[in-house]
C-alpha positions as CSV (number, residue, x, y, z in Angstrom):
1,X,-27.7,12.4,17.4
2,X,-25.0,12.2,14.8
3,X,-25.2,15.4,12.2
4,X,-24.8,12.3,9.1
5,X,-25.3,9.1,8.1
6,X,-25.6,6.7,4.7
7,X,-28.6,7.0,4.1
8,X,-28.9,10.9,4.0
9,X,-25.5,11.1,2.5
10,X,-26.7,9.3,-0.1
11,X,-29.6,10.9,-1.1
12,X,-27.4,13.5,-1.4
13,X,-25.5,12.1,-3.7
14,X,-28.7,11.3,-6.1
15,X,-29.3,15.2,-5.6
16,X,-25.9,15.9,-7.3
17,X,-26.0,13.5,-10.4
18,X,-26.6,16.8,-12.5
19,X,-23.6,18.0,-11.1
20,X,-21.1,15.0,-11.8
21,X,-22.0,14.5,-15.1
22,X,-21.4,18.2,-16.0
23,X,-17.8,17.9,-14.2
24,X,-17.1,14.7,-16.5
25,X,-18.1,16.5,-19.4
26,X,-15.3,19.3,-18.1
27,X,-12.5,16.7,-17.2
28,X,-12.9,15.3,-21.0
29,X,-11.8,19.1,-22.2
30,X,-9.3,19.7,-19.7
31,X,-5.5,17.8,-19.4
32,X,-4.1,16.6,-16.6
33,X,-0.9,17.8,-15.6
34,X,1.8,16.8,-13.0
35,X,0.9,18.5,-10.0
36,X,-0.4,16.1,-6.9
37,X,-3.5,17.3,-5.2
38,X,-4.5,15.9,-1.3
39,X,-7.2,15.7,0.8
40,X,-8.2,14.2,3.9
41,X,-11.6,13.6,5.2
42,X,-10.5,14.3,8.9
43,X,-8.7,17.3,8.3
44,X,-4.7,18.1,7.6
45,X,-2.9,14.9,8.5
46,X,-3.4,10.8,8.6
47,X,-1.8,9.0,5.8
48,X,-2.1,12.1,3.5
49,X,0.1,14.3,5.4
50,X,2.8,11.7,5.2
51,X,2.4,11.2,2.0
52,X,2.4,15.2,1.2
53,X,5.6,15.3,3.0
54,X,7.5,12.6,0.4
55,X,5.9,14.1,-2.3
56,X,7.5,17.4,-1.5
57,X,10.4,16.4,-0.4
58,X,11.3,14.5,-4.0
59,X,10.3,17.8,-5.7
60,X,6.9,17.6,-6.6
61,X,3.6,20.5,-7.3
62,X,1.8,19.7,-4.5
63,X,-1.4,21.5,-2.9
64,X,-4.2,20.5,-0.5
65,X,-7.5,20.9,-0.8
66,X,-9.5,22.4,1.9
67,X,-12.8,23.0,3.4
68,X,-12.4,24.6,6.5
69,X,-10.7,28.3,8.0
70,X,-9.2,25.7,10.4
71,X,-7.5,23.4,7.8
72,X,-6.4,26.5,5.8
73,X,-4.6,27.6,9.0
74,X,-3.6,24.1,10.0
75,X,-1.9,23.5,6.9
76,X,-0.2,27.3,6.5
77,X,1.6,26.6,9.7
78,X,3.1,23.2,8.5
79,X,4.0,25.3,5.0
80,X,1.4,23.5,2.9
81,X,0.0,25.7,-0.1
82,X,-3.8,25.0,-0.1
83,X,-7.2,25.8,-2.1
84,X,-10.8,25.7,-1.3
85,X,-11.9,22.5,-2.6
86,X,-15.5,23.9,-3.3
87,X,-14.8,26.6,-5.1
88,X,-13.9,27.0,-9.0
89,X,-10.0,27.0,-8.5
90,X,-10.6,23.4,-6.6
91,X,-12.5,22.2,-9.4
92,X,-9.7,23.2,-12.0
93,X,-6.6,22.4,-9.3
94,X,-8.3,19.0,-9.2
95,X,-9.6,18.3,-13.0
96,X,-5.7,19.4,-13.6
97,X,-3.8,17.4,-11.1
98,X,-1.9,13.9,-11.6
99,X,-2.1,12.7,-8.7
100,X,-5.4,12.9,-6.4
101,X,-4.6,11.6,-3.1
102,X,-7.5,11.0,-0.8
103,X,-8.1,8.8,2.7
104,X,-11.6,8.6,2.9
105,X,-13.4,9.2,-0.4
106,X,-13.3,11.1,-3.9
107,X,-15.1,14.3,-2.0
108,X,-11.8,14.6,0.3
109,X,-10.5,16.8,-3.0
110,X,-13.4,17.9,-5.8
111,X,-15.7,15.5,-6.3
112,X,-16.8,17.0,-9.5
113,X,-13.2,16.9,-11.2
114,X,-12.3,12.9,-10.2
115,X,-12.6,11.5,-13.6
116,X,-10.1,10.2,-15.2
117,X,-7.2,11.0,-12.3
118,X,-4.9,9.0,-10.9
119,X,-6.4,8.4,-7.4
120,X,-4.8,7.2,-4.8
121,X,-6.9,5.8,-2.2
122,X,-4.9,5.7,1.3
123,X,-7.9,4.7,3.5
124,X,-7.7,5.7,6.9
125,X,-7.4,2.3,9.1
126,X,-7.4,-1.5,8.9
127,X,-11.0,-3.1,8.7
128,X,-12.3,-4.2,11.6
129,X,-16.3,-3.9,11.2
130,X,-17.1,-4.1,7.1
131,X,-17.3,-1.3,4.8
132,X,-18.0,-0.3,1.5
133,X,-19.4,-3.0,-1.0
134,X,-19.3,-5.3,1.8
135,X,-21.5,-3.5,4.2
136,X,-25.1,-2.9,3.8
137,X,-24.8,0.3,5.7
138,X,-23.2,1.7,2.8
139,X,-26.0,1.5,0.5
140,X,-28.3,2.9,3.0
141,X,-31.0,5.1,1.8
142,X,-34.3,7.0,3.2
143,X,-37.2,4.7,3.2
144,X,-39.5,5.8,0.7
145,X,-41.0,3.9,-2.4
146,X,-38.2,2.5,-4.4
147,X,-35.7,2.2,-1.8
148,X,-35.0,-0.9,-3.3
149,X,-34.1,0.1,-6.7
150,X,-32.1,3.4,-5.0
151,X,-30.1,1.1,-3.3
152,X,-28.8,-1.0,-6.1
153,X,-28.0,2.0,-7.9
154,X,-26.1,3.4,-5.0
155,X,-24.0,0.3,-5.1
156,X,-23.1,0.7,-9.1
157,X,-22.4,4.1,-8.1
158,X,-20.2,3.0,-5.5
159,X,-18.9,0.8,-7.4
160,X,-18.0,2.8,-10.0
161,X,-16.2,5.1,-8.1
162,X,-14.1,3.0,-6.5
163,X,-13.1,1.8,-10.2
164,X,-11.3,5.2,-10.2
165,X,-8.6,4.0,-7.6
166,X,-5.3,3.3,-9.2
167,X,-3.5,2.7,-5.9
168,X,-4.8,1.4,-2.4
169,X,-2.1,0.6,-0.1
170,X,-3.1,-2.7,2.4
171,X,-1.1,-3.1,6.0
172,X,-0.7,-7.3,5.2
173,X,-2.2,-9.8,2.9
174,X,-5.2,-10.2,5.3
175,X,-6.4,-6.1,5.4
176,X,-5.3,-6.4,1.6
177,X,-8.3,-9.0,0.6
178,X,-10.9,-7.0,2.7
179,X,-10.1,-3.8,1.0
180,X,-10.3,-5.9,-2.5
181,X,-13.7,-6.9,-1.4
182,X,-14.8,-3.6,-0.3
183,X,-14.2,-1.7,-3.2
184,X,-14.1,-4.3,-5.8
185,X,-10.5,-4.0,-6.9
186,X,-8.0,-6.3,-8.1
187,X,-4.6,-7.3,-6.3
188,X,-2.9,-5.3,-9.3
189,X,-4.8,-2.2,-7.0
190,X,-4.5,-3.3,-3.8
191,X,-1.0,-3.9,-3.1
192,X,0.6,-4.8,0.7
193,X,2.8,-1.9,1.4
194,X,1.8,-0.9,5.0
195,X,0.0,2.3,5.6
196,X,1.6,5.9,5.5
197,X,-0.4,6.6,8.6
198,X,1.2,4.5,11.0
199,X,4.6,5.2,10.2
200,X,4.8,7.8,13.1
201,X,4.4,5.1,15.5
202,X,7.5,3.3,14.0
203,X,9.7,6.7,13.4
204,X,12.5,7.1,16.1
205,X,12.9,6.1,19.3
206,X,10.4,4.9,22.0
207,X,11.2,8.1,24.1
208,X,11.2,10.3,21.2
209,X,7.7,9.0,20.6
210,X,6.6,9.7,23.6
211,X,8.2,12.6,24.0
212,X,6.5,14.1,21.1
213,X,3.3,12.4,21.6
214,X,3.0,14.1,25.1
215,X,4.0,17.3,23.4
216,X,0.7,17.4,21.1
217,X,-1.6,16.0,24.0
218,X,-0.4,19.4,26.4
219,X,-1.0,21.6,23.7
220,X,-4.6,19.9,22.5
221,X,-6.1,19.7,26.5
222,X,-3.1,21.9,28.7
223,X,-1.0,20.6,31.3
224,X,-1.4,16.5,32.5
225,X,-0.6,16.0,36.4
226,X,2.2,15.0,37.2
227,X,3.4,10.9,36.2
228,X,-0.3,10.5,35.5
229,X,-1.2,7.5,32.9
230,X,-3.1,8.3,30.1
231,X,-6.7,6.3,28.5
232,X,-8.0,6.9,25.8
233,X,-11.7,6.0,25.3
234,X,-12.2,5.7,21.3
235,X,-15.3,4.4,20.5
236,X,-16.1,4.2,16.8
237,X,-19.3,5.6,14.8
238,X,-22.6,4.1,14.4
239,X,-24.2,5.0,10.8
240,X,-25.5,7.9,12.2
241,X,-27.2,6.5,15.8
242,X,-26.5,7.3,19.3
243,X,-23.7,5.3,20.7
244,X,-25.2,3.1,23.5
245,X,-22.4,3.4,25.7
246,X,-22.1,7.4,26.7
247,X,-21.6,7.2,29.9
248,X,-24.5,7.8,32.6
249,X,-24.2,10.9,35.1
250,X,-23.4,8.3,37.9
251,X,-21.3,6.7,35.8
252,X,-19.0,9.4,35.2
253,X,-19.0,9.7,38.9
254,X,-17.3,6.3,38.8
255,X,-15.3,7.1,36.3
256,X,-13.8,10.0,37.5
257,X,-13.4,8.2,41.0
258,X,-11.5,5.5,39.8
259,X,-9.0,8.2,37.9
260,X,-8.6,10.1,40.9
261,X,-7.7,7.0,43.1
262,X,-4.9,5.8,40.0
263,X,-3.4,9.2,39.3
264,X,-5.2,8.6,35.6
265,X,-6.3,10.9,32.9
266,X,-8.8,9.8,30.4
267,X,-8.7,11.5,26.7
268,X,-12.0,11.1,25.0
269,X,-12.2,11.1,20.9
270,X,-15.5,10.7,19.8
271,X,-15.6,9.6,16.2
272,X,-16.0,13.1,13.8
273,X,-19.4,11.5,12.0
274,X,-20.6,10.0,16.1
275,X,-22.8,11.1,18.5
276,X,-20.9,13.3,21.0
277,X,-22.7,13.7,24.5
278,X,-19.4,12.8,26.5
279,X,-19.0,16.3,28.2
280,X,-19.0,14.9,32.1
281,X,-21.7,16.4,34.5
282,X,-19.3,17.6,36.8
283,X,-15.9,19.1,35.6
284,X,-12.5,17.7,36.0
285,X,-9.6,17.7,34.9
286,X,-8.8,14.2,34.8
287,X,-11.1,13.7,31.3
288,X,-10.1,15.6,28.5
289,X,-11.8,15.9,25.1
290,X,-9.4,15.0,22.5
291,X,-12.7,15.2,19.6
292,X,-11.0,16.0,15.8
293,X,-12.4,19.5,16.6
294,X,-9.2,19.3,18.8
295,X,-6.6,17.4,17.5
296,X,-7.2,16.2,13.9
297,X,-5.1,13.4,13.7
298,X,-4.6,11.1,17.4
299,X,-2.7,9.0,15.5
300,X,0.5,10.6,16.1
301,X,-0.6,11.4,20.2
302,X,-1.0,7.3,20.6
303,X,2.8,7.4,22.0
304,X,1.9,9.3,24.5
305,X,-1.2,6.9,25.8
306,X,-0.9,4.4,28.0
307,X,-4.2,2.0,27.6
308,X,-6.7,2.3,24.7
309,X,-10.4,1.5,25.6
310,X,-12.6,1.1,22.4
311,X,-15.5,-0.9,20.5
312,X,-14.6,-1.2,17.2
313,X,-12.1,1.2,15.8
314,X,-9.2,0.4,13.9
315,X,-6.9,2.0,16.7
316,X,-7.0,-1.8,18.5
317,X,-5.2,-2.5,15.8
318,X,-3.0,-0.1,15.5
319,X,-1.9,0.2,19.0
320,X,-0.5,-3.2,18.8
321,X,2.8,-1.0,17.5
322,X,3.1,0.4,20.6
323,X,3.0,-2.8,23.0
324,X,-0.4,-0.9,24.3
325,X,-2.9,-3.1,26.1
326,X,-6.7,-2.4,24.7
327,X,-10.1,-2.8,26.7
328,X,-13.2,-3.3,24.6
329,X,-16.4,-1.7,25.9
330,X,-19.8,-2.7,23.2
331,X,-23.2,-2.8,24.7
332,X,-24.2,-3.0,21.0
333,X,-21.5,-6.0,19.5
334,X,-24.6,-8.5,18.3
335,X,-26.3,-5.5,16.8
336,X,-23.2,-4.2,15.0
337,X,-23.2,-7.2,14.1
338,X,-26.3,-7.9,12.5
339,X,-26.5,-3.8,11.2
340,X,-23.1,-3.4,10.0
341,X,-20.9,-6.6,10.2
342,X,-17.2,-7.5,11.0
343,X,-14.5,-9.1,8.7
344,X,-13.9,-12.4,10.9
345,X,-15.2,-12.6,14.5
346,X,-15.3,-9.6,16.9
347,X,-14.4,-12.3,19.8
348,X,-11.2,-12.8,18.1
349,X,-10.5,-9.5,18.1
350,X,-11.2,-9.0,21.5
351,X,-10.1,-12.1,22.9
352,X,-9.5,-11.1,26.3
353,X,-13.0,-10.3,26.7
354,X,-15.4,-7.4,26.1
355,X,-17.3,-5.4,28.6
356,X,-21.3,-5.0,28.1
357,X,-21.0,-1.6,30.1
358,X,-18.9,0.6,32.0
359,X,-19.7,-1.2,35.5
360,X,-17.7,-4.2,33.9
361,X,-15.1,-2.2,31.9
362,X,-14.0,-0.1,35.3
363,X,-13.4,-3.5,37.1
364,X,-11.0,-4.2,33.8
365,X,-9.4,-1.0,33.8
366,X,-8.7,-1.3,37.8
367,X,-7.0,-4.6,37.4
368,X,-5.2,-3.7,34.6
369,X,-3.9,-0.5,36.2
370,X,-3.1,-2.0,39.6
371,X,-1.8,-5.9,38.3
372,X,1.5,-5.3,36.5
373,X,1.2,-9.0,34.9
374,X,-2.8,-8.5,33.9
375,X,-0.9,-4.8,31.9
376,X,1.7,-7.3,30.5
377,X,-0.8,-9.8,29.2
378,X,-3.3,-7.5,27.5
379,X,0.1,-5.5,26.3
380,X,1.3,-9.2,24.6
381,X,-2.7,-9.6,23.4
382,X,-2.8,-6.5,21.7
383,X,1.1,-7.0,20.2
384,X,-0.2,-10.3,18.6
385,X,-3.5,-9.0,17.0
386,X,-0.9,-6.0,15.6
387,X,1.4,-8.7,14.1
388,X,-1.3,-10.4,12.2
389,X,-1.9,-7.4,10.4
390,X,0.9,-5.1,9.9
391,X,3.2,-6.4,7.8
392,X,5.5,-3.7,8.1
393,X,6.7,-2.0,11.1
394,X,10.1,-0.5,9.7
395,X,8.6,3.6,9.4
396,X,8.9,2.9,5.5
397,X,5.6,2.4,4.7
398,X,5.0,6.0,2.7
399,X,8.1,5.7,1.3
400,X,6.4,2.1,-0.1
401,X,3.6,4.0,-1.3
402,X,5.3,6.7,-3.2
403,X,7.4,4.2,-4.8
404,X,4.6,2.2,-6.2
405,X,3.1,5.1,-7.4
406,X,5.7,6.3,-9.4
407,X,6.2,2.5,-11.1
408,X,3.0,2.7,-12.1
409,X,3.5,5.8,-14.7
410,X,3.3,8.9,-12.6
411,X,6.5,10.7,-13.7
412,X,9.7,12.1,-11.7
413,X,8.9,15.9,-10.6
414,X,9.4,18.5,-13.4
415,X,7.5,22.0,-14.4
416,X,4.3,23.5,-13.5
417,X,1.0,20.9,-14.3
């Protein structure tokens, strides 16, 4: 089972009211300088680290706040300066900075030490399945008396903290009025600049992508054999339940077949907050964990893949960049659903059809790898659902970002904050 989900997250949260208001009460004595703090929920990297890398490069204080021995080292090797988020100095670093630069929530830098920042919210992926304000996972709570009252007050919590964003950069008009919805923010907010995340898939030439992409992929899982095409299986997370479609022992059996027969090697990413039970019963070196435990950000690996097989992650749209034909494999889709909910229609999405199990999704994958004109097809499929919302596919998207920043009062670089 997954280590979190809403509701326990939180009831966390209630647990810390204490705390937040005496970090308000220290943000009101402390000024802000000019320095720009960053996090990122999923470690060093996604739209952060590009981000970081203008903000440094035009002369700025930066540091990033961390919460791991693994980000610490992650981030000296790339020349970052960092600080423990937790501890006193993150508080201060954060109650201090300018500029608080996050992709998945306040608690990416110090949560304590928010108020009254500049935050800028990069989000980590296009909608797909609903989230914040428009999802009822989001207000989740344990079931005990009062649930009911809890969970409106975790929504005017919510709320209120997404009132704190000063920036949210959308990838078209159409991921732009889902993010307004989802955090209750105004177009002045939300503004279409494409994501800084993405730009990596844009940077350069096709072989210099994929050159680089296969770089990072050998040193995450070792050596690939030779001229072997690459999957990878991303299936998204489930508010904290079991994802329906690990595969079965004979299943994997199957599966491994089937990438033995193609010359094939399948990458699998669990999502961070998902159930993970995706270890094969027999070993091989034809599947390959690729977890955030291993690489932190795949996002800049995707070059290097061949076919993306997923539920509902944001990668299927994301892909699209790349020319890269996407399966769908969701056992669950009329439950999502129902228990989470999608921004359109899922069959949209997934117009070429979605497999109910892996039985289904093999005989997908074998025509696709073995029928050049079924490749091409789902390759134009996933190009069109990519068009409809990126707006931008120029690699300037961070460069966007930082520049609407700065017009909206954050200053050129100058002495210490």
């Amino acid at each position: 089972m997954a280590s979190f989900s809403f509701g326990s997250g939180n009831a966390a949260k209630l647990l810390r009211i204490p705390l937040y208001a005496i970090g308000r009460i220290g943000t009101l004595l402390v000024p802000r300088g000019h320095r720009w703090v960053f996090g990122c929920g999923a470690g060093i990297g996604d739209g952060a680290l590009a981000l970081w890398r203008v903000a440094a490069v035009e002369g700025h204080r930066t540091v990033w706040l961390t919460s791991s021995d693994r980000e610490r080292n992650h981030a000296a090797v790339l020349g970052i300066p960092t600080i423990s988020k937790s501890s006193l100095r993150g508080w201060w670093a954060t109650a201090r900075a300018g500029v608080l630069v996050v992709t998945h929530g306040l608690g990416d830098v110090n949560r304590y030490a928010v108020s009254g920042g500049f935050v800028v919210q990069l989000w980590h992926g296009i909608p797909l399945k609903r989230i914040g304000l428009d999802s009822p996972a989001t207000t989740q709570v344990p079931n005990i008396p009062g649930a009911s009252v809890l969970r409106r007050f975790i929504g005017l919590l919510y709320r209120g903290a997404a009132q704190r964003i000063r920036v949210l950069p959308a990838a078209s008009d159409r991921s732009r009025g889902r993010l307004e919805s989802a955090f209750a923010l105004g177009d002045s907010r939300v503004i279409v600049t494409g994501e800084p995340r993405v730009d990596v898939l844009s940077a350069g030439t096709e072989p210099e992508r994929r050159d680089a992409a296969s770089v990072l992929l050998t040193e995450a899982t070792h050596t690939l054999p030779r001229d072997a095409r690459r999957l990878l299986y991303a299936p998204t997370w489930r508010d904290g339940e079991g994802d329906p479609a690990v595969p079965t022992a004979a299943e994997w059996v199957r599966i491994i077949a089937l990438l033995e027969q193609q010359n094939t090697v399948l990458f699998v990413r669990s999502h961070p907050l998902g159930a993970g039970a995706y270890q094969p019963p027999l070993p091989s070196g034809r599947v390959r964990m690729l977890g955030s435990d291993v690489l932190a950000d795949v996002t800049p690996a995707l070059p290097g893949i061949d076919v993306l097989i997923t539920d509902y992650s944001s990668l299927a749209y994301d892909v699209g960049l790349l020319d890269m034909p996407v399966l769908y494999l969701a056992p669950d889709a009329e439950d999502y659903a129902r228990t989470r909910g999608f921004y359109g229609r899922y069959e949209d999405v997934a117009s070429a059809g979605v497999a109910t199990g892996w039985s289904e999704l093999l005989e997908q994958l074998r025509m696709l790898l073995t029928n050049k004109r079924v490749f091409t097809e789902r390759a134009q499929q996933s190009t069109t659902l990519s068009a409809q919302v990126h707006a931008y596919r120029d690699g300037r998207n961070t460069r966007r970002v930082y520049q609407a920043i700065r017009a909206r009062g954050i200053p050129a670089p100058k002495g210490a904050g």
